[in-house]
C-alpha positions as CSV (number, residue, x, y, z in Angstrom):
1,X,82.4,123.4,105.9
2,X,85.2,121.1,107.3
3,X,87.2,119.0,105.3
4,X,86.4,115.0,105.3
5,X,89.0,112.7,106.7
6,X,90.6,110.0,104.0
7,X,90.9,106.4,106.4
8,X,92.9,103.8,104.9
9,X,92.8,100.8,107.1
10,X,95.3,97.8,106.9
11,X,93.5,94.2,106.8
12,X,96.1,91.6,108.2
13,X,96.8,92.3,112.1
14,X,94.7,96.0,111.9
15,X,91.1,94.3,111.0
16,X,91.4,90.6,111.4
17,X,93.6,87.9,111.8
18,X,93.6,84.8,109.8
19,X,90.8,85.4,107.7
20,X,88.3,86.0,110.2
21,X,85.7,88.4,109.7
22,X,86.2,92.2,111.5
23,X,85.4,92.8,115.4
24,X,81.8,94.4,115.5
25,X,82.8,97.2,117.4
26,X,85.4,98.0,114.6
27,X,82.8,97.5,111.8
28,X,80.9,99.9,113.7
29,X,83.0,102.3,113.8
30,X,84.7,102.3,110.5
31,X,80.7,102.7,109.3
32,X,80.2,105.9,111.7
33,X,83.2,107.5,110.4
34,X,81.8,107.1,107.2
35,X,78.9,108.1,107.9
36,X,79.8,111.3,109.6
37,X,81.0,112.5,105.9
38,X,84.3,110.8,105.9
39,X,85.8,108.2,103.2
40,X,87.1,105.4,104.6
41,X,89.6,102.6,102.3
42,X,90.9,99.3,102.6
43,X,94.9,99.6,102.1
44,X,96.3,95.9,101.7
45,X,99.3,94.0,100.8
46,X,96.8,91.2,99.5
47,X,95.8,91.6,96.0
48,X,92.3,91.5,94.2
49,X,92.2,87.7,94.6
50,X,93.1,87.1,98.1
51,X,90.2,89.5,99.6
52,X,86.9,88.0,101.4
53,X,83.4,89.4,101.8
54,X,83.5,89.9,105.7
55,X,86.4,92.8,105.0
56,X,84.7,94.2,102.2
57,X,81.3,94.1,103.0
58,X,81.9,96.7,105.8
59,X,81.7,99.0,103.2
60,X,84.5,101.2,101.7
61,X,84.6,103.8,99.1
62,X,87.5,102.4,97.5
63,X,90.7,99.7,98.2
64,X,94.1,99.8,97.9
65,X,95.6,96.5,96.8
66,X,98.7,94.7,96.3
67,X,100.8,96.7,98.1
68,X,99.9,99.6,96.2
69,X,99.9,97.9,92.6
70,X,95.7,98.2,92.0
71,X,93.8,101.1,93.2
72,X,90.4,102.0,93.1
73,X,87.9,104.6,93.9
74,X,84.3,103.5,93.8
75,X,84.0,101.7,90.6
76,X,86.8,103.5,88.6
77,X,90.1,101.9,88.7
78,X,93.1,104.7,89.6
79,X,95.9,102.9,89.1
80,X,96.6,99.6,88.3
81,X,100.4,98.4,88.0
82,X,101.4,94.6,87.7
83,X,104.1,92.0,87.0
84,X,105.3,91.4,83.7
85,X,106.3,88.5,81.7
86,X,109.5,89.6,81.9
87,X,110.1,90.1,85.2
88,X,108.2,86.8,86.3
89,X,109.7,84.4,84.2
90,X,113.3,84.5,85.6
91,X,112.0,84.7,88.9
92,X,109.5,81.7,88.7
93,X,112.3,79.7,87.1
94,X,114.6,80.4,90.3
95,X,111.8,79.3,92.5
96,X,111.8,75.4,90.6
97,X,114.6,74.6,92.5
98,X,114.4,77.1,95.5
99,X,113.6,76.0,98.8
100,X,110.9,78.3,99.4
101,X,107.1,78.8,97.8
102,X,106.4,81.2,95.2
103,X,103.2,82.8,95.6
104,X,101.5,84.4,92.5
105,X,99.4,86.8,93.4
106,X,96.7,87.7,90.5
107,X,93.7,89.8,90.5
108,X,91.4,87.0,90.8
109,X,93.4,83.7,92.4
110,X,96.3,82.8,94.3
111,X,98.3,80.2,92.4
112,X,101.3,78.8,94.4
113,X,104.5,77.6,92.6
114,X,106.5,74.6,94.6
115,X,108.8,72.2,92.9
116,X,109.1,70.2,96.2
117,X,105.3,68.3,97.2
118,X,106.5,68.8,100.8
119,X,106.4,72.5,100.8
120,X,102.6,72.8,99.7
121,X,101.8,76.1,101.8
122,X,98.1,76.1,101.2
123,X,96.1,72.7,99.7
124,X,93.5,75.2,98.6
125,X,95.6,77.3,96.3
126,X,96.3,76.0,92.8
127,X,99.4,74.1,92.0
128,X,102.2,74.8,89.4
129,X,105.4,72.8,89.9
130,X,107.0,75.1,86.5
131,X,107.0,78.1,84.5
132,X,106.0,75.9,81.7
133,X,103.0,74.9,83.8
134,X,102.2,78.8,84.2
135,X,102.4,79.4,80.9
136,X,99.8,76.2,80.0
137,X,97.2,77.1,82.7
138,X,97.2,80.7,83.7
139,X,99.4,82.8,81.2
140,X,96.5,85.7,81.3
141,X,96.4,86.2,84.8
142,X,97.4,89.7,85.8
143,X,100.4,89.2,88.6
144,X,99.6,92.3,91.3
145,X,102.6,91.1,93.6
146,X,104.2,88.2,94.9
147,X,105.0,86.5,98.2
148,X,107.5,83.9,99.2
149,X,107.6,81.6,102.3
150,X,109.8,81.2,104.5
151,X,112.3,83.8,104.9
152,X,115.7,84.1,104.5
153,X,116.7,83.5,100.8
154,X,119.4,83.0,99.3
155,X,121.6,85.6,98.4
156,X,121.5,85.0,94.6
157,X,117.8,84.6,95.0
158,X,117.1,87.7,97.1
159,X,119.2,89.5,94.1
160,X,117.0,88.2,91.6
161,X,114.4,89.5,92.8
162,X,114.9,92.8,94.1
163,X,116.3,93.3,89.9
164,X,113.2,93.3,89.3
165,X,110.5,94.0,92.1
166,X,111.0,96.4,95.5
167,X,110.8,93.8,98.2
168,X,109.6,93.6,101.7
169,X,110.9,91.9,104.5
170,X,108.9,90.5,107.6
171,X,109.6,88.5,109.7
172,X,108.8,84.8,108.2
173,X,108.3,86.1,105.0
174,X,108.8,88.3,102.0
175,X,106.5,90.6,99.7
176,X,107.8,91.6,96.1
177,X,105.8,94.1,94.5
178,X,106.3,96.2,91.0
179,X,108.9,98.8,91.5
180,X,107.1,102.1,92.2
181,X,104.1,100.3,94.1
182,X,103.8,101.0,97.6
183,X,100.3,101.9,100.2
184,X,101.4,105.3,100.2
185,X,102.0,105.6,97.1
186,X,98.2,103.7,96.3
187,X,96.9,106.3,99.1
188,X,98.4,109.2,96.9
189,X,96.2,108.4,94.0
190,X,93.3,108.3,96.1
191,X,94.0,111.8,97.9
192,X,94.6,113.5,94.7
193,X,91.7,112.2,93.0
194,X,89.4,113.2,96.4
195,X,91.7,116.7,96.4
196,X,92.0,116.0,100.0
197,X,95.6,117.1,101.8
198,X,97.7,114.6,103.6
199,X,97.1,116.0,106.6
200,X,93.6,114.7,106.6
201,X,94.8,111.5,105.8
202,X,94.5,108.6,108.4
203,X,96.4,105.2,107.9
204,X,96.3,102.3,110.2
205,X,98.7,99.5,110.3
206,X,101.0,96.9,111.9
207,X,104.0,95.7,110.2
208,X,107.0,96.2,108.1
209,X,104.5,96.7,104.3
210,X,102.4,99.4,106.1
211,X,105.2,102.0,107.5
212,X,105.6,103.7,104.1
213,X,101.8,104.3,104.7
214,X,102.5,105.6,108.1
215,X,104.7,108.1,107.3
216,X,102.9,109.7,104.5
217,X,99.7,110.0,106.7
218,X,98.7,113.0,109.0
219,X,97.5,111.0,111.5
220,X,99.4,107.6,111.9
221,X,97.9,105.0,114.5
222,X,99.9,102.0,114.9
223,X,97.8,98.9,116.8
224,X,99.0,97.4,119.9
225,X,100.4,94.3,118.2
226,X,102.4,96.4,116.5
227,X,106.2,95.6,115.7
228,X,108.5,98.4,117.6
229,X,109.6,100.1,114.6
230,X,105.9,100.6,113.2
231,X,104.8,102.0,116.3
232,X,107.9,104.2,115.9
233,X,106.3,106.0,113.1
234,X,103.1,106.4,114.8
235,X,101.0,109.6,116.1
236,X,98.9,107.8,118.5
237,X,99.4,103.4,119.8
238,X,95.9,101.7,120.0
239,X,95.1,98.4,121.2
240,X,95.1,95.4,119.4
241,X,93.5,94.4,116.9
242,X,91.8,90.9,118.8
243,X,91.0,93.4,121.2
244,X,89.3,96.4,118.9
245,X,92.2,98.7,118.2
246,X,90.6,100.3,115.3
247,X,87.2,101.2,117.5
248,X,89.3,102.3,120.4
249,X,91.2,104.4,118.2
250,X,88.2,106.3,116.9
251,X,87.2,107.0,120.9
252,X,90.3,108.2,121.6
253,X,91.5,110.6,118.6
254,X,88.1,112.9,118.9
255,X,87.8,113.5,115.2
């Protein structure tokens, strides 16, 4: 009896692009791997709150979220890591007067803090302009990571929060998430829970938050719109996503 494979699929440039639902040839394949006797995982930098049905409802046997912060397997949560007050409230404080938005990512919303009306990032996302206003309105949300916009930072800023987060750099932005956190690191609870080896592990990704992931798979597929150094780290280049990477993928690698 063969071993089943372990999938992990990026969302952002490997499934979709700007919250649009999946390619149906990707859907359908994602859904024949699994049905072959494979698992098959959603392995995102967005947490709980920022997810949408026409991801999930392809149908996976577990996500990794946050960047590796919340991870679960069916029902049962694996792992589930987060920001505390501690490390928040310094950081939120620095991002009152900062010229860049603070986006607080919890398990159920995405709350955006902006001292400055004219750097609003999303009019759909709630508003803080403080910590104090945090602490009024949303003190029991559970922080899974957070992102700021734009890139660079400041220095001192940039210091701040790598104190107390590991951060991740891309292009026009950055991803802070609890030290320790990371997809491969979300993808190694999984395995181990599953007893399946890394070698039957299959990640696919894009950019800079998925190259951890990519190196700890087996089998490492990098999409065509790829940055250079992602593709770097992979065993196989597909196409891209707008154009069905993922399904093309699946033709190609005969497992």
């Amino acid at each position: 009896m063969k071993l089943p494979y372990a999938a992990f699929f990026d969302l952002d440039g490997t499934l979709a692009m700007g919250n649009k639902p999946p390619l149906p040839c990707d859907v359908a394949a994602i859904r024949a791997f699994r049905a072959d006797g494979n698992y098959v995982f959603l392995c995102t930098g967005r947490s709980c709150g920022y997810l949408y049905d026409a991801v999930l409802d392809i149908g996976f046997d577990g996500i990794v979220s946050g960047g590796g912060a919340h991870v679960t397997l069916g029902d049962d949560v694996l792992f589930r890591s987060f920001v505390t007050e501690e490390q928040l409230d310094p950081i939120m404080r620095r991002f009152e007067t900062a010229d860049q938005t603070l986006i607080l990512e919890t398990e159920s919303h995405m709350i955006q803090l902006v001292a400055d009306g004219d750097r609003v990032l999303r009019h759909d996302y709630p508003i803080i302009r403080s910590a104090d206003e945090w602490y009024a309105r949303y003190r029991d949300e559970v922080v899974s990571k957070l992102t700021i916009y734009p890139s660079p930072m400041e220095a001192d800023t940039t210091a701040l929060v790598k104190s107390h987060l590991t951060l991740v750099e891309h292009p026009t932005y950055y991803e802070a998430v609890p030290k320790g956190c990371s997809k491969a690191s979300g993808i190694a609870h999984v395995i181990d829970a599953l007893d399946i080896p890394r070698e039957r592990v299959l990640a696919f990704g894009d950019s800079a938050n998925d190259a951890d992931m990519l190196r700890f798979a087996g089998i490492a597929v990098a999409m065509g719109n790829a940055t250079d150094s992602v593709k770097a780290l992979a065993d196989f280049v597909t196409t891209p996503c707008a154009d069905g990477g993922v399904a093309y993928a699946f033709e190609h690698l005969h497992l």
